[in-house]
C-alpha positions in Angstrom: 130.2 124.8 122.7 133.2 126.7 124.2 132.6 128.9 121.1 129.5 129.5 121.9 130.1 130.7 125.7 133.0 133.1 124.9 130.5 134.9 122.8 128.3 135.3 125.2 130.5 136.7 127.3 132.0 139.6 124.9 128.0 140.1 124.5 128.2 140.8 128.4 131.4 142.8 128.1 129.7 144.7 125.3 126.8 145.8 126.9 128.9 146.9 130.1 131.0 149.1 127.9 128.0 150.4 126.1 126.7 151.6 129.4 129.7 153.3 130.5 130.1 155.0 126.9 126.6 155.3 125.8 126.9 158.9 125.0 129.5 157.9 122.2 126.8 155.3 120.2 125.9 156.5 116.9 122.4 156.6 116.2 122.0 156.9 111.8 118.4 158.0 111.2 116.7 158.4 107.5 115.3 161.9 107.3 114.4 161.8 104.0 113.8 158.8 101.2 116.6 157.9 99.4 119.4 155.2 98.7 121.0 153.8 101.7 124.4 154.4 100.2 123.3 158.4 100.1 124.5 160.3 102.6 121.6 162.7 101.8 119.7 160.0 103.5 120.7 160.1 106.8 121.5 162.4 109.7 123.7 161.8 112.7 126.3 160.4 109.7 126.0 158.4 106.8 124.6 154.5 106.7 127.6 152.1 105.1 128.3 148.8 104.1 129.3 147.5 107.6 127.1 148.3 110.4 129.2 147.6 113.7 130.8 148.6 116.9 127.4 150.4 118.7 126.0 151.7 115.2 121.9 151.8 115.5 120.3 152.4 111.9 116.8 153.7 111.8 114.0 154.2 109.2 110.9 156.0 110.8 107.7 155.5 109.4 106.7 157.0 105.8 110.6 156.5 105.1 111.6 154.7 102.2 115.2 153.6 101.9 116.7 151.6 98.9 119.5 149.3 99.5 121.3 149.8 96.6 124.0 147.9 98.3 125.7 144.9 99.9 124.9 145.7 104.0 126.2 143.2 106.9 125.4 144.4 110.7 128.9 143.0 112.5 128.1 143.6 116.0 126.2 142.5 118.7 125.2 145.8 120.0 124.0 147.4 116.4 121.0 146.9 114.9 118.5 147.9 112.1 115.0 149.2 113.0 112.4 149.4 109.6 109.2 151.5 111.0 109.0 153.2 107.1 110.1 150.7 103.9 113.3 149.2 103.3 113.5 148.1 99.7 115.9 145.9 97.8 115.6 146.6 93.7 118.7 144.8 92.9 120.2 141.8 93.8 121.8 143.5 97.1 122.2 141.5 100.5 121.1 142.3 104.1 123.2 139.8 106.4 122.4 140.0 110.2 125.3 138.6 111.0 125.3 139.7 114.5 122.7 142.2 116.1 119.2 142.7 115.2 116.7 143.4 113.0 113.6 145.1 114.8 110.9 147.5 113.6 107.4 146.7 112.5 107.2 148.5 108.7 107.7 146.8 105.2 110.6 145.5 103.8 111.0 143.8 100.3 114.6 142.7 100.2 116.3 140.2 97.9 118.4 138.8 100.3 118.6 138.4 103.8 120.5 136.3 106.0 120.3 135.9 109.8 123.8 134.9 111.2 124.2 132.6 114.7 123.7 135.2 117.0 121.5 137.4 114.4 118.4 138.5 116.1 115.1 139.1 114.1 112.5 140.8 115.9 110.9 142.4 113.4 106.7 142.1 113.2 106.2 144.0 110.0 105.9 142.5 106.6 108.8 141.0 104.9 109.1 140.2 100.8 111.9 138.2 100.3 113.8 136.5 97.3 116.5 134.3 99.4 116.0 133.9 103.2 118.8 132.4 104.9 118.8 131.8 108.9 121.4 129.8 111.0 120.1 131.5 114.3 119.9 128.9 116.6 116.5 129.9 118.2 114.6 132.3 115.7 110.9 133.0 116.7 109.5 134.9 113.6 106.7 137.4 114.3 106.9 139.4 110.9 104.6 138.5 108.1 106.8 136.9 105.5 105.8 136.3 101.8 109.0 133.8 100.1 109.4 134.2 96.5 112.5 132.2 96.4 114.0 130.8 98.9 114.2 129.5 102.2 117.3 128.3 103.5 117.6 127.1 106.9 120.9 126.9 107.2 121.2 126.0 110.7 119.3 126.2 114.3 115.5 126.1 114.8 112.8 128.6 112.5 109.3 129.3 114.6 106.8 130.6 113.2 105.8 132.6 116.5 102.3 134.2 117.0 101.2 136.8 114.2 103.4 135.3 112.4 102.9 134.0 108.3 105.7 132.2 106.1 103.9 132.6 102.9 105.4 130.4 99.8 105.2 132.2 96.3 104.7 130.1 93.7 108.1 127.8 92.9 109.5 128.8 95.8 111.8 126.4 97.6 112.6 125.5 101.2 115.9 124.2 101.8 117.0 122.4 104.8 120.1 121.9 105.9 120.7 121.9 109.7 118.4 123.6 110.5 114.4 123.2 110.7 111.2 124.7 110.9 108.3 124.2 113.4 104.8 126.7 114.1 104.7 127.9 117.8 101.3 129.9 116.9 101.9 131.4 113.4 100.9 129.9 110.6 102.5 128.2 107.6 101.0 129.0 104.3 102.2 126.8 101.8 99.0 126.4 98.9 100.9 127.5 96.2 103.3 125.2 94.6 106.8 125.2 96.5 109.7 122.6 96.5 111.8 121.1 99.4 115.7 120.4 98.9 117.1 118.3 102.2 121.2 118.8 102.1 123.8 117.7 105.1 123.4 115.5 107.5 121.0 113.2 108.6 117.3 115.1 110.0 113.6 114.7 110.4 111.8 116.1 108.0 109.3 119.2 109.3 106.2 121.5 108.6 107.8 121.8 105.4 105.9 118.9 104.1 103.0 119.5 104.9 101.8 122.3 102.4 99.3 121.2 100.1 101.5 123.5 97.4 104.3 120.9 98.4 105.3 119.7 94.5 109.0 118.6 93.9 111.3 117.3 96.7 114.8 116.7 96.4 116.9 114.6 98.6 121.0 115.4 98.3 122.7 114.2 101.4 126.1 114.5 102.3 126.8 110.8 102.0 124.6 107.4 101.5 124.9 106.9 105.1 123.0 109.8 106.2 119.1 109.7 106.6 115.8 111.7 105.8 113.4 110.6 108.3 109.7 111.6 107.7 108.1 112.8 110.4 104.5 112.4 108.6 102.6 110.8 105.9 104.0 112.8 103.3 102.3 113.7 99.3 105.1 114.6 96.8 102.8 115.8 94.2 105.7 116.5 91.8 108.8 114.6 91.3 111.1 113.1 93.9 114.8 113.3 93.1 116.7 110.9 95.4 120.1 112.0 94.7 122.5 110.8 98.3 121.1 109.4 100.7 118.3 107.5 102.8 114.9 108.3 102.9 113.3 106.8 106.2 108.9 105.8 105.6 109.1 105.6 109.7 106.2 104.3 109.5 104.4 106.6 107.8 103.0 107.0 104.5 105.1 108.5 101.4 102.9 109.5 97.9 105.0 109.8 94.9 102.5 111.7 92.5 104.6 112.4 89.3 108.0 111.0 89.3 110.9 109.3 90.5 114.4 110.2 89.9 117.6 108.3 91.5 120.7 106.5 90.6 121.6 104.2 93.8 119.5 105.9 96.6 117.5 104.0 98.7 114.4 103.8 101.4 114.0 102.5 104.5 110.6 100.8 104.7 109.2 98.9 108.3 106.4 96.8 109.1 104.2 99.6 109.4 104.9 101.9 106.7 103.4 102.6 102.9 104.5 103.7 100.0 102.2 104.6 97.4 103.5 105.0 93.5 100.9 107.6 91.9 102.9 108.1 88.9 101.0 109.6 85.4 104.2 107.9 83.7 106.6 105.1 84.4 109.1 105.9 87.1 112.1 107.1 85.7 114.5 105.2 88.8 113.9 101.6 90.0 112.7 101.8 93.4 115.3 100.2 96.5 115.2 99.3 100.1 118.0 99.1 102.1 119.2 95.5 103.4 117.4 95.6 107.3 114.5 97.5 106.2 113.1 96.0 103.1 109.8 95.8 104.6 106.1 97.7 104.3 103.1 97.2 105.6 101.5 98.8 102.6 102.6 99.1 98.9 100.0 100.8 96.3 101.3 100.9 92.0 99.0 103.3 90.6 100.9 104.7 87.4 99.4 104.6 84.0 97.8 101.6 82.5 101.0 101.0 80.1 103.4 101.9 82.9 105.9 100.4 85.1 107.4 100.6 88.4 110.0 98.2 88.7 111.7 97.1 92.6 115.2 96.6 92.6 115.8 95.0 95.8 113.6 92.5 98.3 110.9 93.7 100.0 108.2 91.9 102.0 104.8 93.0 102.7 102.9 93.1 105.6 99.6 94.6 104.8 98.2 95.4 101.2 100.0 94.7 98.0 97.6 97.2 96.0 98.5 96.6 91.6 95.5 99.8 90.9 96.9 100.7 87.8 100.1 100.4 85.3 102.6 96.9 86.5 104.9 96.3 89.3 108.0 94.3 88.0 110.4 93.1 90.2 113.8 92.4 89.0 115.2 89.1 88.2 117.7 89.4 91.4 115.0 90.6 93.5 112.0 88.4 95.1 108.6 90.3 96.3 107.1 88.4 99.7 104.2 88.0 101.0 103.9 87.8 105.0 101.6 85.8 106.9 98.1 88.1 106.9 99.2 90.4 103.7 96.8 90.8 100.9 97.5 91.3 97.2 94.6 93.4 95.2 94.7 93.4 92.0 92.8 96.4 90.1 93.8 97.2 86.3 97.6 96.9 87.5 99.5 93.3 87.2 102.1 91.5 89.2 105.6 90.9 87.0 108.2 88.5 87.5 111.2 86.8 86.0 109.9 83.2 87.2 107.9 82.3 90.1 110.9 82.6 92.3 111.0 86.3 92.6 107.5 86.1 94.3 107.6 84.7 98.0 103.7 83.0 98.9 104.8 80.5 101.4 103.6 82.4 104.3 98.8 82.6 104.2 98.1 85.7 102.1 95.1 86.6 100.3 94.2 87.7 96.7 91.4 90.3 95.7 90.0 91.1 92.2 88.1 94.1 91.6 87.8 95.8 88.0 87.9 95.0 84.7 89.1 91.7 83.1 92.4 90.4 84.2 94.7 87.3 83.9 95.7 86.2 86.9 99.2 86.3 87.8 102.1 85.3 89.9 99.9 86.3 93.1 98.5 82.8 92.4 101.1 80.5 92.9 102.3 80.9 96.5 102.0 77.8 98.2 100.2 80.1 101.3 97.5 81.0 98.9 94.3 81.5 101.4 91.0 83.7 100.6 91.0 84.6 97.0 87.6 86.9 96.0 86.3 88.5 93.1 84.1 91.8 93.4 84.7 92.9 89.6 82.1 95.4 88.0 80.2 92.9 86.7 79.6 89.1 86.3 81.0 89.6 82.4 84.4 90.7 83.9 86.8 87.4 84.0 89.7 86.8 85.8 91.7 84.0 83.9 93.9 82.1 85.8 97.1 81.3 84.1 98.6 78.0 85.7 97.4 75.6 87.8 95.7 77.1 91.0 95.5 75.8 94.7 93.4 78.1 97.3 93.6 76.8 100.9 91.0 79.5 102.0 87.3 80.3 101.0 86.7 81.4 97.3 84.6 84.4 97.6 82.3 85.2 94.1 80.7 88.1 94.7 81.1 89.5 91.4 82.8 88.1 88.1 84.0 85.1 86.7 86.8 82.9 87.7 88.1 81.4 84.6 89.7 78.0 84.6 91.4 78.7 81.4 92.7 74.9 80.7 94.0 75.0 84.4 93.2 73.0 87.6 91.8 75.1 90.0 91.5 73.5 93.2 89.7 74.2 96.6 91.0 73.3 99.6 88.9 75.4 102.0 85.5 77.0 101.1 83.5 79.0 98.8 81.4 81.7 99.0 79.2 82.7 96.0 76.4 84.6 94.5 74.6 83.9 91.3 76.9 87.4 90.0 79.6 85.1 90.8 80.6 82.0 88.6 83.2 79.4 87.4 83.9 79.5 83.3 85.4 75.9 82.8 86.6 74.4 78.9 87.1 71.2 77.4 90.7 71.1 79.2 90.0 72.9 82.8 89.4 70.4 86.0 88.2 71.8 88.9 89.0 69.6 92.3 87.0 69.8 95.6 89.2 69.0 98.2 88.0 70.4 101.2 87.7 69.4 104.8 84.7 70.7 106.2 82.5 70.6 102.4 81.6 74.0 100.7 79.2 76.4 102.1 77.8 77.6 99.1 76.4 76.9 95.1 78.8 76.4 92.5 77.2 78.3 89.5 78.5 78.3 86.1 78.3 81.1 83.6 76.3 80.1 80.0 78.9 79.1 77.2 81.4 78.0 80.4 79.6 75.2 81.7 82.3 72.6 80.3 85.0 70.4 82.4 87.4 67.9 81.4 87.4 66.6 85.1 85.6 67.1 88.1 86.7 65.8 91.6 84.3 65.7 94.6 86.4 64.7 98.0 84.4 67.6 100.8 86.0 65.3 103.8 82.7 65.1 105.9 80.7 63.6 103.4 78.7 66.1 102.5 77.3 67.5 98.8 78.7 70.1 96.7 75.5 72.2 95.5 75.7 72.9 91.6 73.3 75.4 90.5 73.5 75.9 86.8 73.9 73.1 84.0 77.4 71.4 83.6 79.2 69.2 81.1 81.8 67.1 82.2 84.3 64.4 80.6 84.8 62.6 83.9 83.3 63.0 87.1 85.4 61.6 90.3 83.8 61.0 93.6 85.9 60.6 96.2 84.3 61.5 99.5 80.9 63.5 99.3 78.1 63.9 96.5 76.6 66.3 94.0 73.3 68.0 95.1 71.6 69.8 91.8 68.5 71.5 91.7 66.9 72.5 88.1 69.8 72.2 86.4 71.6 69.5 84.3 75.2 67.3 85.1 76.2 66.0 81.6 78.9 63.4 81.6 80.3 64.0 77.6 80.4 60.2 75.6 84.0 60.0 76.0 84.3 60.3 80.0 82.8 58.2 83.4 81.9 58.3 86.5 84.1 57.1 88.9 83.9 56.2 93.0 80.2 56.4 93.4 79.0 54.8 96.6 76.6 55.2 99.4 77.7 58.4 100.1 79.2 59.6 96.8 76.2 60.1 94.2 74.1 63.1 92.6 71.2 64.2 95.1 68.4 64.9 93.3 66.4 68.3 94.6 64.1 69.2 91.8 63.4 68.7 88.1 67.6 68.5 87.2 68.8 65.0 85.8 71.9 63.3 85.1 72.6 62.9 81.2 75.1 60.1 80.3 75.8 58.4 76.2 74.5 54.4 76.8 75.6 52.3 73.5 74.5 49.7 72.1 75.1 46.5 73.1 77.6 48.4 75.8 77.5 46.7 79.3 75.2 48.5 81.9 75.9 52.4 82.4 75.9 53.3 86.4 73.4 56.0 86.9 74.5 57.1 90.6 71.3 58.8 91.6 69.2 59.4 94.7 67.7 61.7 97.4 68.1 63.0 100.4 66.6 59.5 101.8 69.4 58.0 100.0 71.2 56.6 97.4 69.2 54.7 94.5 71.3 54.4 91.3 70.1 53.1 88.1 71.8 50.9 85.3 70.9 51.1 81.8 72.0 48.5 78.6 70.9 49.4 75.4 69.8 46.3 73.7 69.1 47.8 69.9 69.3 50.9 67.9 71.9 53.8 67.8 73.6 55.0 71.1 71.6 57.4 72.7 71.8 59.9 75.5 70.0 59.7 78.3 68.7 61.2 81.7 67.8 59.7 84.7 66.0 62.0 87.6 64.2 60.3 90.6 62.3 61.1 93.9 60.7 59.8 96.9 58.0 58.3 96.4 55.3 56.3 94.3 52.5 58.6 92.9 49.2 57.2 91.7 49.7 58.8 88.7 53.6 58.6 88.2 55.0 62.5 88.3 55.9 64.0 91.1 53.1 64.9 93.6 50.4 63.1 90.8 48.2 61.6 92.8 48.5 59.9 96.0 52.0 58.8 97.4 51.2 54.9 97.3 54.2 54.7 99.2 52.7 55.4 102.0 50.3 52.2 102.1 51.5 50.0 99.9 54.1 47.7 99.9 56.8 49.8 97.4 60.6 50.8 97.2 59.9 54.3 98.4 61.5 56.0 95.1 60.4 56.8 91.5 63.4 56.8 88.8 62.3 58.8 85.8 64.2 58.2 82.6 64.8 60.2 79.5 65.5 60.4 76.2 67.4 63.5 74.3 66.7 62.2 71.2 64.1 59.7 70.6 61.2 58.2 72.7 61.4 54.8 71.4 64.3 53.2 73.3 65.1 49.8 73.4 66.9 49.4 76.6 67.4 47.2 79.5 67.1 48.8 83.5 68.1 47.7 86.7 67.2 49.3 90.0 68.8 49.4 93.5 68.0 50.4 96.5 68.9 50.3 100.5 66.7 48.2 102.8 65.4 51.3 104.4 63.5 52.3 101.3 61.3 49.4 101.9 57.9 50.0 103.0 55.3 48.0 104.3 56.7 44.8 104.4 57.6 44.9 100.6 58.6 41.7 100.1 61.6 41.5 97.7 61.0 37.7 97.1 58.3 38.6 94.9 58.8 42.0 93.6 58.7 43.5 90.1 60.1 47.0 88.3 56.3 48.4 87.3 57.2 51.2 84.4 53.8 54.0 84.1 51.8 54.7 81.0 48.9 55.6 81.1 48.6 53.8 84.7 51.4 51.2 86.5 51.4 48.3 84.9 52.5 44.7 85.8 54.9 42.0 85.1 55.6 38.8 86.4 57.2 39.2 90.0 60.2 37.6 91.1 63.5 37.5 93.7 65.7 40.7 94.0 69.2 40.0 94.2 71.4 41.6 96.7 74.4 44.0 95.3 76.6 44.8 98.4 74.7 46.1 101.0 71.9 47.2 98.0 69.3 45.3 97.0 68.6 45.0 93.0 65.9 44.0 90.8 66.1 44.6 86.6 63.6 44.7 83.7 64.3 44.0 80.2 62.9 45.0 77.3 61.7 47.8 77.9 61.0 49.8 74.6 60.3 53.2 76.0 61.6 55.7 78.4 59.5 57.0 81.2 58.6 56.8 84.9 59.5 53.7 87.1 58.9 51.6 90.1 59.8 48.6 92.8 56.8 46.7 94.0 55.8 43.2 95.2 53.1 41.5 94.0 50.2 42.4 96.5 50.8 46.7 95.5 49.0 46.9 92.6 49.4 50.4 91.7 46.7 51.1 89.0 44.5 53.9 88.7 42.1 52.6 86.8 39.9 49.8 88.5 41.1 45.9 88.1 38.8 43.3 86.6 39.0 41.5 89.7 37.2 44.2 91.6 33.8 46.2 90.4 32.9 48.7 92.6 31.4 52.0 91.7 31.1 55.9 94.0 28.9 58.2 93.5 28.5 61.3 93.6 31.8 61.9 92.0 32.2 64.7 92.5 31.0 65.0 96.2 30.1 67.7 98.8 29.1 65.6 101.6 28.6 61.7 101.5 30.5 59.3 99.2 28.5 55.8 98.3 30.8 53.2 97.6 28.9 49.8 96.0 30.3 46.4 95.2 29.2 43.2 93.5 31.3 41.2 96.1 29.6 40.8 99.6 32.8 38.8 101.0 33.6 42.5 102.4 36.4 45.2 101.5 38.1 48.3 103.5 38.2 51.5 102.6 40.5 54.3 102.8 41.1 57.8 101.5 43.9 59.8 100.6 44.6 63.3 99.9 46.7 64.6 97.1 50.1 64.0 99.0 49.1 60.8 100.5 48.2 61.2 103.8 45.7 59.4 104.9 42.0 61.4 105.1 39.5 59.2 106.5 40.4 56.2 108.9 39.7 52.4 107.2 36.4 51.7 107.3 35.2 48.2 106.7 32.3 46.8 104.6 30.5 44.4 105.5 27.9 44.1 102.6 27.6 45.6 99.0 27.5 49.1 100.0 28.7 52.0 102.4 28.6 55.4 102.6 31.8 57.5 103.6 31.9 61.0 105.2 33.3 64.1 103.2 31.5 66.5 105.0 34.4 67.4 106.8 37.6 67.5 104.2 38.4 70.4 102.1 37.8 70.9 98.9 40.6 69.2 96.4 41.3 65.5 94.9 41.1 62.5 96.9 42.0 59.1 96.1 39.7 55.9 97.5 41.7 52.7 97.9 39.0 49.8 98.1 41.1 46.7 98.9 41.3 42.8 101.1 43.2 39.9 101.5 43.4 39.6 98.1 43.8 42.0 95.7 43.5 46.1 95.8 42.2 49.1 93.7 42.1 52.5 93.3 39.9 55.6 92.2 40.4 59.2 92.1 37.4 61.6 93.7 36.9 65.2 93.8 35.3 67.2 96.9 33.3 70.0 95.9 
């Protein structure tokens, strides 16, 4: 600083003596074009080498001077003035090492150099090879085209107003202490241009910001000095780290082509990226320095068969983001995941030693998108949460590769989660669409293990609907919805049921069903069944079946034959003419188990077989009395056996038929619900018309008296009982819609039923 001041004081002294001497100044003009070392060129003496004491040099306009010569101005009080051309055609030097360089013409010069106290106020237009400036305060108002290099050696560069720094292409800036900045002039940087930082510790500048911007080279004085950027920065060519830190400070560094280092590091914080764009593999491994081994974002996007490898820890705080090519972390090194940080996986893949390099205690989550991929390490932190899949397409699987446990929601939005011989298992929720399914095998279990139950449908894509174990524990005790067909080896309920639709559960001949209960069965919704192997001579096989009215298992023994599979599907209800919907619901008058338990055959549809029912007392209707009940099975009609006591199971109640030779649909009833369609021998009666538009006549050959009712189609009840009293009665249908009914004539003693049609 003292330095500094005594110069500025000879400056003073200077000017004082040039004002009481001016008339001895020496003022060199060109006069004619011509090399500067000419003295043909000049008048008022001739222009040298050295340019001091109170020397003024001056090219007028239409002037051109060559400077076929090294030329250093040495004084404060001398200076250059360009108003014609000054013109460098050999590798000659201009240094301003003190004075200044005014004028507003054209000068093309191979080097110049602006000292500490060299002044540049020249506005013309400047071509330059090498451009060196260590002024401490230079504001630039010439029109500069670089075709080499910048140096700024020391002190501040400003692009003042009028002003253009224009890069030629491979040009370089090189900073050292000094820097750049624009105070109205403009920075044109589109061609391709590289950055060199040397020295001490700095902020990176303008500089950077050119779209031309291509290689940067970092060359420090010592490891403990720091680049620190100053703005997301692009390095569209290759970055060669050679000494020293480079500081993300919290902005965003793009390495587009290459990375070159030895033992050079970065300095990453919670709320900085850095994105690896590279066509190849790196060339360096990539290190963070112990206290700052931390990003918010990290992007690998080299080529499919490359690699960027991390040398040192680093946790993340935002987005892991594998796009393209592999990210492998060294064996001495361990990748985390904060709590809130994301992994996405693209066509890119997560590499480790052993699971120990990668750090998931913390919640993260894990995205899919692409192409087909194995899943990796990503899936066996411990803090595993969301986990989706939005591939291209439902064909594109992601396989996952050990056992996986996701405490968040599954998301299937698009794509296949393969099992791949694993255990998958679901802690939280799931989220699906039918683009989005499971792909099981003969060896892949999937476990439900969730506290709140699953929002959504599992599907299962065709030639994946196999498991060797499925577990059902939802914690509320609600259903897991499956809406495709499944085959299963064993099938374990622990809390919560199995709600299917149209679709098929298959438990294989080898597996079970364990744990059903009241609340742990397979809701029926539609025309789905449960398929099980029964063998012969095998004690009874639980069918754990019911509704959403409840739970209403069957049991089957086959008595004779060869093993066989079979279905069970049942529904609310007891139809007139057996299917669902058939007929009237006699359920709703008649003294029934409210259910129907249809049972199938795969194979054959002569099956000897034994079947027992159960069923809660709340599917009891109209005082069925179980003391005297039967299991009717329908033909061509509901037949009849001989009644007798239900036994109670638990809190169930359970009633069995042997013998039965054929599957098909069946019933609960006590003796007074006959469920016939076709009239009894007990009763003649006859109606007519059939069909009707108006007025039904309904005759019998009994005159003790009967009532009569009539149902629609779904079993409500049409037309209020009507009593009568003699042989004959008429019944209104003037005012029902067109459609089936069914009349149920019936007393004291016995019942029967016939279907009409209003016109």
């Amino acid at each position: 600083m003292k330095r500094k001041f005594t110069k500025i004081v000879l400056s003073t002294a200077a000017l004082c003596m040039f004002m009481a001497v001016k008339s001895y100044a020496a003022t060199i003009t060109a006069t004619v074009s011509g090399n500067w070392s000419s003295a043909s060129t000049w008048s008022g003496g001739a222009a040298g080498a050295t340019v001091g004491g109170l020397d003024n040099i001056v090219i007028p306009a239409g002037i051109n001077v060559n400077l076929d010569m090294d030329v250093q101005v040495t004084s404060l009080l001398s200076s250059i003035s360009v108003s014609g051309t000054l013109t460098s055609t050999a590798s000659h030097s201009l240094m301003i090492n003190q004075g200044t360089l005014s004028g507003n013409g054209d000068m093309n010069l191979y080097y110049l150099e602006l000292g500490t106290v060299g002044g540049m106020s020249f506005s013309g237009d400047l071509a330059v090879n090498h451009f060196i400036t260590s002024n401490s305060s230079l504001n630039l108002g010439a029109q500069v085209t670089l075709m080499d290099t910048l140096c700024l050696k020391a002190g501040s560069l400003t692009l003042g107003s009028g002003s253009i720094l224009t890069l030629n292409t491979n040009s370089n800036i090189k900073v050292d202490d000094g820097s750049i900045a624009i105070g109205g002039g403009l920075f044109a940087g589109t061609n391709s241009y590289n950055v060199m930082y040397v020295g001490s510790s700095k902020t990176s500048g303008i500089e950077l910001g050119g779209t031309g911007f291509n290689d940067m080279h970092v060359k420090l004085s010592g490891s403990n000095q720091t680049l620190t950027l100053a703005s997301n920065t692009t390095v569209n060519g290759i970055l060669h780290h050679t000494m020293g830190s480079i500081a993300l400070n919290g902005r965003s560094l793009t390495i587009k082509t290459n990375y070159m280092t030895s033992t050079a590091m970065f300095s990453g914080s919670a709320t900085s990226t850095l994105v690896i764009q590279t066509s190849n593999t790196p060339a360096s491994t990539f290190m963070f320095n112990t206290g700052a081994q931390t990003l918010n974002n990290l992007t690998v996007d080299v080529n499919n068969s490359g690699v960027a490898t991390l040398g040192t820890n680093l946790a993340i705080n935002g987005e892991l983001m594998l796009n393209k090519g592999d990210l492998n972390i060294s064996s001495s090194s361990t990748i985390t995941m904060n709590a809130g940080s994301e992994v996405t996986v693209n066509d890119g893949s997560l590499m480790t030693a052993s699971n120990n390099n990668f750090n998931g205690t913390a919640s993260y989550d894990v995205n899919y998108i692409g192409y087909t991929k194995s899943g990796g390490v990503e899936l066996t932190g411990s803090g595993l949460s969301d986990v989706t899949l939005d591939m291209n397409s439902l064909g594109e699987d992601v396989s996952i590769s050990s056992n996986t446990t996701i405490d968040g929601t599954l998301t299937l939005n698009k794509g296949t989660i393969d099992l791949f011989g694993n255990t998958l298992q679901i802690n939280g929720d799931l989220s699906s669409t039918q683009s989005g399914r499971f792909k099981g095998n003969a060896t892949s279990d999937l476990m439900i293990n969730t506290n709140a139950g699953l929002n959504d449908t599992i599907f299962f894509i065709g030639g994946g609907n196999t498991l060797q174990n499925l577990s059902i524990n939802t914690g509320n005790g609600s259903n897991v919805m499956m809406g495709s067909n499944l085959m299963v080896e064993n099938l374990t309920f622990v809390d919560g049921g199995i709600t299917i639709y149209n679709n098929d559960i298959t438990v294989i001949s080898t597996g079970m069903i364990t744990g059903a209960g009241m609340n742990e069965f397979i809701m029926m919704k539609g025309t789905g069944k449960l398929m099980m192997n029964v063998n012969t001579s095998s004690p009874y096989v639980l069918f754990p079946v019911g509704t959403t009215s409840g739970y209403a298992p069957v049991h089957v023994q086959r008595t004779a034959g060869t093993s066989a599979e079979l279905g069970v599907n049942t529904w609310d209800g007891v139809y007139a003419m057996g299917s669902l919907g058939s007929g009237a619901n006699m359920a709703s008058s008649l003294s029934v188990v409210d259910r129907t338990w249809d049972i199938s055959s795969a194979s054959t549809s002569s099956v000897n077989m034994n079947v027992k029912f159960e069923w809660p007392a709340a599917l009891e209707m109209n005082a069925f009395d179980r003391t005297m009940a039967y299991v009717s099975q329908y033909g061509s009609n509901w037949d009849a056996v001989t009644p007798t006591t239900s036994t109670v199971s638990g809190t169930m109640y359970q009633l069995a038929r042997n013998g039965v030779t054929s599957p098909g649909m069946f019933a609960v009833v006590d003796n007074l619900s006959a469920l016939s369609v076709k009239e009894q021998e007990e009763i003649t009666f006859s109606l007519f018309p059939n069909p009707t538009q108006n007025n039904l006549t309904v005759v019998t050959k009994d005159n003790d008296g009967f009532t009569v009712e009539v149902f629609d189609a779904l079993g409500n009840k049409a037309v209020s009982e009507k009593a009568i009293k003699g042989s004959s009665t008429n019944v209104d249908f003037s005012s029902l819609a067109t459609g089936v009914y069914f009349v149920k004539i019936s007393n004291d003693k016995t019942q029967s039923i016939r279907r009409v049609v209003k016109q």
